[in-house]
C-alpha positions in Angstrom: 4.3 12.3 -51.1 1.6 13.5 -49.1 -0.9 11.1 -50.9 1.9 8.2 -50.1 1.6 9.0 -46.9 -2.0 8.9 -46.2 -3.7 6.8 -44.0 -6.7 5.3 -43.7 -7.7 5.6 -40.3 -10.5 2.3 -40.6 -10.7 -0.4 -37.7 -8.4 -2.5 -37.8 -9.5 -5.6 -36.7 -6.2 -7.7 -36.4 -5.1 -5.1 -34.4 -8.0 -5.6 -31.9 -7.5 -9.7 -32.2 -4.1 -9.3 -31.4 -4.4 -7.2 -28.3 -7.2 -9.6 -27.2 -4.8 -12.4 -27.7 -1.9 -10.9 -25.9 -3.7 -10.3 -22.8 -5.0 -13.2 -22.8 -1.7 -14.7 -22.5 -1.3 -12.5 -19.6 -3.4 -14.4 -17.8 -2.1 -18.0 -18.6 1.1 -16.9 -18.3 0.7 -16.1 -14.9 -1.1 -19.5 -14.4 2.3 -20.7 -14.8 3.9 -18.7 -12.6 2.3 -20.5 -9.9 3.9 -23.6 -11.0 7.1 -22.8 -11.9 10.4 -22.7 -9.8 10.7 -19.0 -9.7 9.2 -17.1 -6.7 5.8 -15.6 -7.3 3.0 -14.5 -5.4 1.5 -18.0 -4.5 3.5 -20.4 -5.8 2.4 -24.6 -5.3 4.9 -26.3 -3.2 5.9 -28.4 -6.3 7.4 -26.9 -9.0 7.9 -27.9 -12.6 11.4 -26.9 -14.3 10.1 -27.4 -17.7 7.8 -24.5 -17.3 11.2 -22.3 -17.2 12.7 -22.0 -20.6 9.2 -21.9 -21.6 8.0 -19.0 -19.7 11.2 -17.2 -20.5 10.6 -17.0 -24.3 7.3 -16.2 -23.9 8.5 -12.9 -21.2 10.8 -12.1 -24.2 8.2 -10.9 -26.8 5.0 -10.6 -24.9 5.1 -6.8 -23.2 7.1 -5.6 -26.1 4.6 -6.4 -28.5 1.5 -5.3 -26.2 3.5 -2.2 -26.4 4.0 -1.8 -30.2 0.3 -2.4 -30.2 -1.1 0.5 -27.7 1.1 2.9 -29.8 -0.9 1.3 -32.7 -4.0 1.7 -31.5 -2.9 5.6 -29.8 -2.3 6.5 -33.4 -5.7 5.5 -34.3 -7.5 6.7 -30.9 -6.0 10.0 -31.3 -7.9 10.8 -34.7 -8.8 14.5 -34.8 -8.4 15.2 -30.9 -6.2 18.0 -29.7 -3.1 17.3 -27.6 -5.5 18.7 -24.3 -8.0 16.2 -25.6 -5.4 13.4 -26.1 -4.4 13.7 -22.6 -8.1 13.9 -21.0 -8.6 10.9 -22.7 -5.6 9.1 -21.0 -6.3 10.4 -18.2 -9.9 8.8 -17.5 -8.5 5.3 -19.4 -5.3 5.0 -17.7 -4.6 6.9 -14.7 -8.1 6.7 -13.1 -8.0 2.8 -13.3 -4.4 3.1 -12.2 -5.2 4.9 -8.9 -8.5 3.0 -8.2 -6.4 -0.2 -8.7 -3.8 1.1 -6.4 -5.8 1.2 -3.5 -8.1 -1.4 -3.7 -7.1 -4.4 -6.4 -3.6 -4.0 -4.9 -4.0 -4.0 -1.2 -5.7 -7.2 -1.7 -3.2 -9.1 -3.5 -0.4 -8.4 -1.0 -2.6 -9.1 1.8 -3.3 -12.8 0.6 0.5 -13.1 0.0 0.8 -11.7 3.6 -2.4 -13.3 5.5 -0.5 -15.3 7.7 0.8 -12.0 8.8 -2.8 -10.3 9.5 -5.9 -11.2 11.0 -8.3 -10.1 8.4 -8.0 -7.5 5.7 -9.1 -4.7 8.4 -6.1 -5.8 10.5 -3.9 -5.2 7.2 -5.5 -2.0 5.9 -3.2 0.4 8.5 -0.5 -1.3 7.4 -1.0 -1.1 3.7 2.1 1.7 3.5 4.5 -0.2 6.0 7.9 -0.6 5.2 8.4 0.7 2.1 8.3 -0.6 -1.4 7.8 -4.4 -2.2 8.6 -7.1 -1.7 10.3 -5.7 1.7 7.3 -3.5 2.2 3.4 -3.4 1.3 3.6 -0.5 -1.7 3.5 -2.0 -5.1 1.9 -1.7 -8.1 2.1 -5.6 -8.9 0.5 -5.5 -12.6 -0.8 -2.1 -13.0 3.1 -1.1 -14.3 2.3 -1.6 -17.6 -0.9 0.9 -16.9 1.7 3.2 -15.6 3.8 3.4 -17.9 1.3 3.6 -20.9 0.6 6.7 -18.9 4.2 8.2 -18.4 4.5 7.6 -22.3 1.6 9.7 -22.9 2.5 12.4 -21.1 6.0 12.4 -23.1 4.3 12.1 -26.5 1.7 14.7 -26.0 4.5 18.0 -26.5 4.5 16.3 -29.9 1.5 15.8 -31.2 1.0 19.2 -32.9 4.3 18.0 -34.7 3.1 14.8 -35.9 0.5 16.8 -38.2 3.2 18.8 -39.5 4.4 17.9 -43.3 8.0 17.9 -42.1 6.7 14.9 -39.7 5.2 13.0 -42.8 8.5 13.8 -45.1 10.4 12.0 -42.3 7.8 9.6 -41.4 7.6 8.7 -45.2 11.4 7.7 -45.8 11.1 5.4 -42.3 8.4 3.7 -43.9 10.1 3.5 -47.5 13.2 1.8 -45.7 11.5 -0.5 -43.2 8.8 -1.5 -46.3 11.6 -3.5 -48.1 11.6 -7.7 -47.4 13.8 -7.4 -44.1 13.7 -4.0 -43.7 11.8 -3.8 -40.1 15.3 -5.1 -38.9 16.3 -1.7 -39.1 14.6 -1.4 -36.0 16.8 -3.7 -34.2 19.9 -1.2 -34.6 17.6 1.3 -32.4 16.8 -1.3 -30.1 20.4 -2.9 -29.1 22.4 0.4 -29.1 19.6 1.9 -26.3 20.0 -1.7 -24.3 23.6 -1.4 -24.5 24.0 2.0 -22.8 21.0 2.0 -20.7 21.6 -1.9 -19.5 25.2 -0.7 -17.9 23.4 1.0 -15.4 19.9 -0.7 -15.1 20.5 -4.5 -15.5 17.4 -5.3 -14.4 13.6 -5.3 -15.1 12.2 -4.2 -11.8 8.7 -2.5 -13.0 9.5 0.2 -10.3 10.2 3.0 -12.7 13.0 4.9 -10.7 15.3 2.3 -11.8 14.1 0.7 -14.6 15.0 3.2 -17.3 16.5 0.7 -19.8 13.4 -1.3 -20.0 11.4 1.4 -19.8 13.2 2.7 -23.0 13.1 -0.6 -24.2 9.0 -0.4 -24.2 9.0 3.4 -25.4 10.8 2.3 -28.5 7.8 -0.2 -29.4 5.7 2.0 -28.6 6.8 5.0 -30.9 7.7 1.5 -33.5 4.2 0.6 -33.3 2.7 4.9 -33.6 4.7 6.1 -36.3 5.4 2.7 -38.9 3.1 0.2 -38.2 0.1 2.5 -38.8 1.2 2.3 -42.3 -0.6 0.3 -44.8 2.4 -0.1 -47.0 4.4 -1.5 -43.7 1.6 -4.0 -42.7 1.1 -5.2 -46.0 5.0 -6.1 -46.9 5.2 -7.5 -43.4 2.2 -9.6 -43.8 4.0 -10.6 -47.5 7.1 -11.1 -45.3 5.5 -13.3 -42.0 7.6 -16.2 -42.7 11.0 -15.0 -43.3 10.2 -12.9 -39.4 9.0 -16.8 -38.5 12.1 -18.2 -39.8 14.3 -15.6 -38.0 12.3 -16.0 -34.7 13.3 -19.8 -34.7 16.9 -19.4 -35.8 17.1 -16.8 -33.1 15.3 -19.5 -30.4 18.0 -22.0 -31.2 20.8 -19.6 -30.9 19.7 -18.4 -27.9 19.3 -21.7 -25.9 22.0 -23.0 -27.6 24.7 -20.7 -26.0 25.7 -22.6 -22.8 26.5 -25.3 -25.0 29.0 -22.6 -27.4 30.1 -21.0 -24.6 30.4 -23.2 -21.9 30.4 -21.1 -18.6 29.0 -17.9 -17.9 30.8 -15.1 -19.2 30.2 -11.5 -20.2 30.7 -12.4 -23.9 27.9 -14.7 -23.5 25.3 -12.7 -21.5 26.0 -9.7 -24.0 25.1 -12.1 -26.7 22.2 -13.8 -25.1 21.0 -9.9 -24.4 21.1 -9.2 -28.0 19.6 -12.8 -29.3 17.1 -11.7 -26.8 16.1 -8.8 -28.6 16.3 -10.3 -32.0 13.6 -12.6 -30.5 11.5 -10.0 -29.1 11.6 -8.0 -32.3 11.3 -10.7 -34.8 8.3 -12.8 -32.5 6.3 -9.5 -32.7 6.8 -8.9 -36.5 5.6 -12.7 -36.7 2.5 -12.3 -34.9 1.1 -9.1 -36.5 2.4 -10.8 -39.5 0.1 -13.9 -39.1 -2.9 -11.7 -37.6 -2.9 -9.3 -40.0 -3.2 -12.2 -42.7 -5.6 -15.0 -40.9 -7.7 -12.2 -38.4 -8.3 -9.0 -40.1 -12.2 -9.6 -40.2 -15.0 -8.5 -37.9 -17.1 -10.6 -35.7 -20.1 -10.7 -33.4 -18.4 -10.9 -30.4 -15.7 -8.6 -31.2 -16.6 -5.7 -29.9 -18.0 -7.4 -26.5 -14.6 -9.0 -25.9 -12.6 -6.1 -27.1 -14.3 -3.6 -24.3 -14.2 -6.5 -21.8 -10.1 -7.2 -22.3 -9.2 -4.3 -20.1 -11.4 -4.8 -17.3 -9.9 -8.4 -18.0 -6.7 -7.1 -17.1 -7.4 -5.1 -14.4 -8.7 -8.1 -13.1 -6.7 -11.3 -13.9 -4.3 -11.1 -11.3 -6.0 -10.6 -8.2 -8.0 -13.6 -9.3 -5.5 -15.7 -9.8 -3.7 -15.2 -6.4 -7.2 -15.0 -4.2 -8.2 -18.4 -5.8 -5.0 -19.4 -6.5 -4.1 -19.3 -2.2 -7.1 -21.3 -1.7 -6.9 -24.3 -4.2 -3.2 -24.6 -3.7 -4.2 -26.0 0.1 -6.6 -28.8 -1.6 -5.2 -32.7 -1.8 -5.7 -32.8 -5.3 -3.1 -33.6 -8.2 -1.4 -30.5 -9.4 -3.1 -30.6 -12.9 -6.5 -30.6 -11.2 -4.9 -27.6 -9.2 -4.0 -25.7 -12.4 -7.5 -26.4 -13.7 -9.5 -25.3 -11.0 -7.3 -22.1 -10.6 -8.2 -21.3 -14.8 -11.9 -22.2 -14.2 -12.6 -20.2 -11.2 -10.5 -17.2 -12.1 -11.7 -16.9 -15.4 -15.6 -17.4 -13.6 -14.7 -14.6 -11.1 -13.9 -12.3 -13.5 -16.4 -12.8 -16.1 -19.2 -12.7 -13.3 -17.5 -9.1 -12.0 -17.1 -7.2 -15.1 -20.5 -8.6 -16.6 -22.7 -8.3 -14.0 -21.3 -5.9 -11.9 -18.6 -3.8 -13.5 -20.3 -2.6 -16.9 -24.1 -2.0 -15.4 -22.5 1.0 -13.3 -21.1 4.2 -15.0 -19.0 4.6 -11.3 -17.1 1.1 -11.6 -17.3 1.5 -15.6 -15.1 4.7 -15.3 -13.1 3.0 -12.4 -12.1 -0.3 -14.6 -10.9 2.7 -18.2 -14.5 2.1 -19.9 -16.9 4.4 -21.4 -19.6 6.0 -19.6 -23.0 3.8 -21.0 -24.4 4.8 -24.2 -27.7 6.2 -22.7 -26.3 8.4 -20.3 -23.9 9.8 -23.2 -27.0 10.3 -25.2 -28.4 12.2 -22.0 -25.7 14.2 -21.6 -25.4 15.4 -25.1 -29.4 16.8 -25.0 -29.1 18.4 -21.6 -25.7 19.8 -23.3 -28.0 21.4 -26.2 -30.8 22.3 -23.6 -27.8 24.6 -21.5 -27.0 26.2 -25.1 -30.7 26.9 -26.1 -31.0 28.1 -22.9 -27.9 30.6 -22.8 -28.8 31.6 -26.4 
C-alpha cells in the first residue's frame, strides 16, 4: 500500500502553467468589470450586457480552481519542512505581502474610487480608517482576500501536518484516491461540496470576501483546497483525469446549458430554481476545474525558458493587477475615444505598469522582494549561508 501510495514529489509543470494561466485571467477578468453593467471600482459610463453571462461562468470556476491549485502546490512546497517551518514559510509569502498590501496598494485604490472626495492622497491618508468597512467606509482588502484566506487555511492545516505523515493518513488517503481514480469518480467530490453549500448557504447567502460572514464560501474554497492537497497530488488521480478530460468537458457544457437554460424551465424566480441553479453552479465549478487540469496536465506538462521568470513574476503580478487597472483605468475612462480603444489602452498600460514595477523595481531589492511574497536574491542567500558557517566555526 505504502508503495501505492508514494509520490513523486517532481515539478510539476502543468501545475505551474495552470496557476500562471489562472491569474492571468484575473487580470482580464477585471478588464471586464470595467465594462460590464455591474458596479465596480471604475466602471465606463457605457456598459455592455453581453459581458454578463459571460463573466458569471467565468466567476463560477475561476477562484475555486486557483484554490484546488495552492493546495496543490502546498503539498509540494511543504516537502520535508516541519509544521513550525510550514508556517514561517506562509508567513513571509502570505501574510507579509498581505499587510504591506493593506496599507499601501489598498489605500490607493479606494482613494482613486474616492478622489472626488479628497484633495490629494495626503488629504485622504487620515481618513484611510473612516467609517468603517467598505464600500460604506475606507477599510477593505479589495483583492488581497484570496491572500487572506490562503493564510487563515494555513493556519487550520498546520495542527495537521504531523498527521498527514502518519500511515493511518496514507491508508485513508489511499482508498480516496482508489475511488475518485475510477472514469467519473472525482464526482464524488461534488457530494462534499453541495451538502456544505446547503447548510452553510442558509445562513451566508452571499460571497462578501469579508470573512466574518462569508463562512459558506470560505468552506466552499477550503474544500478545493484540501481537494487539490490530499487527491490531486496523486499520480494515479492526474493521470485517469487527464484519460478522462473530455467526459469533465462534456459534463462542463451540459451543466452550462442547464444552468442558463433554467428561466426558460422554470419561468419565474422561485426557490426551486435558485436551489438548482446553486447546485448546477457547483457542478460547473467542479467539472470546469477537472477540465482544465485535465487539458494542462495533457497539452502543458513540459518546461520552458521562460517558465521559471513568469512563474516568480505571477504573484507580484497579482499583487499588482488591480491597482493598475483602477489608477489607469480612472484616467483613460475620461478620454473621447471609442470604448474598444478604451479597453485597449487600459490592457496595454496596466500590463506596462506592472511589468516595468516588478522588473525594474520590485525584484532588484531584497526589501520590496520580501514585501511583494518572493525570495530574498540568490547572492545574499549564498551570503547568508557562509557568514552562517563563519558564526558556527567561530562558536566551535
Amino acid at each position: 500500500m505504502n508503495g501505492q501510495l508514494k509520490t513523486t514529489k517532481q515539478r510539476q509543470y502543468f501545475i505551474d502553467w495552470l496557476r500562471i494561466g489562472l491569474i492571468i485571467s484575473v487580470f482580464f477578468f477585471h478588464v471586464g468589470m470595467i465594462f460590464r453593467p455591474e458596479q465596480w471600482h471604475v466602471n465606463s459610463d457605457k456598459t455592455f450586457e453581453f459581458l454578463d453571462p459571460i463573466m458569471w461562468w467565468l466567476h463560477l470556476w475561476r477562484m475555486p480552481l486557483l484554490f484546488l491549485v495552492s493546495g496543490v502546490g502546498t503539498y509540494y512546497a511543504i516537502g520535508h519542512r516541519t509544521s513550525w517551518q510550514y508556517l514561517k514559510e506562509r508567513f513571509t509569502r502570505l501574510y507579509i505581502p498581505f499587510t504591506v498590501g493593506f496599507f499601501t496598494l489598498v489605500p490607493l485604490m479606494v482613494y482613486v474610487e474616492r478622489i472626488d472626495v479628497y484633495g490629494s492622497f495626503l488629504d485622504y491618508i487620515p481618513h484611510m480608517f473612516d467609517g468603517g468597512p467598505y464600500p460604506v467606509g475606507n477599510i477593505s482588502w479589495h483583492h488581497l482576500w484570496f491572500i487572506l484566506y490562503l493564510f487563515i487555511i494555513s493556519l487550520l492545516i498546520t495542527p495537521f501536518l504531523s498527521y498527514t505523515k502518519s500511515g493511518h493518513y496514507n491508508m485513508i488517503r489511499g482508498k480516496l484516491i482508489a475511488l475518485v481514480s475510477k472514469k467519473g469518480g472525482l464526482n464524488w467530490l461534488l457530494l462534499i461540496i453541495i451538502l456544505s453549500q446547503l447548510i452553510l448557504r442558509q445562513y451566508f447567502p452571499k460571497s462578501t470576501h469579508a470573512l466574518y460572514n462569508d463562512w459558506a464560501y470560505f468552506t466552499y474554497y477550503l474544500l478545493f483546497f484540501i481537494s487539490g492537497f490530499m487527491l490531486f497530488t496523486s499520480g494515479k488521480v492526474i493521470k485517469t483525469l487527464a484519460n478522462s478530460r473530455r467526459l469533465y468537458l462534456y459534463q462542463t457544457i451540459i451543466a452550462t446549458i442547464i444552468l442558463f437554460s433554467l428561466p426558460l424551465i422554470f419561468g419565474q424566480s422561485s426557490v426551486g430554481q435558485d436551489y438548482f441553479r446553486g447546485i448546477t453552479e457547483m457542478i460547473i465549478s467542479l467539472s470546469c476545474s477537472l477540465t482544465a487540469i485535465g487539458y494542462f496536465k495533457r497539452y502543458f506538462n513540459k518546461d520552458h525558458k521562460f517558465r521559471k521568470v513568469i512563474n516568480e513574476a505571477i504573484y507580484p503580478f497579482y499583487l499588482l493587477h488591480q491597482p493598475a487597472l483602477i489608477f489607469v483605468g480612472y484616467f483613460v475612462l475620461k478620454w473621447q475615444i471609442s470604448y474598444l480603444s478604451q479597453a485597449v489602452l487600459i490592457i496595454v498600460f496596466s500590463l506596462m505598469s506592472i511589468i516595468i514595477t516588478y522588473w525594474f523595481v520590485i525584484r532588484k531589492f531584497n526589501i520590496l522582494r520580501i514585501s511583494f511574497g518572493l525570495k530574498l536574491k540568490r547572492k545574499d542567500k549564498m551570503l547568508k549561508a557562509n557568514n552562517d558557517m563563519k558564526s558556527l566555526a567561530f562558536d566551535k
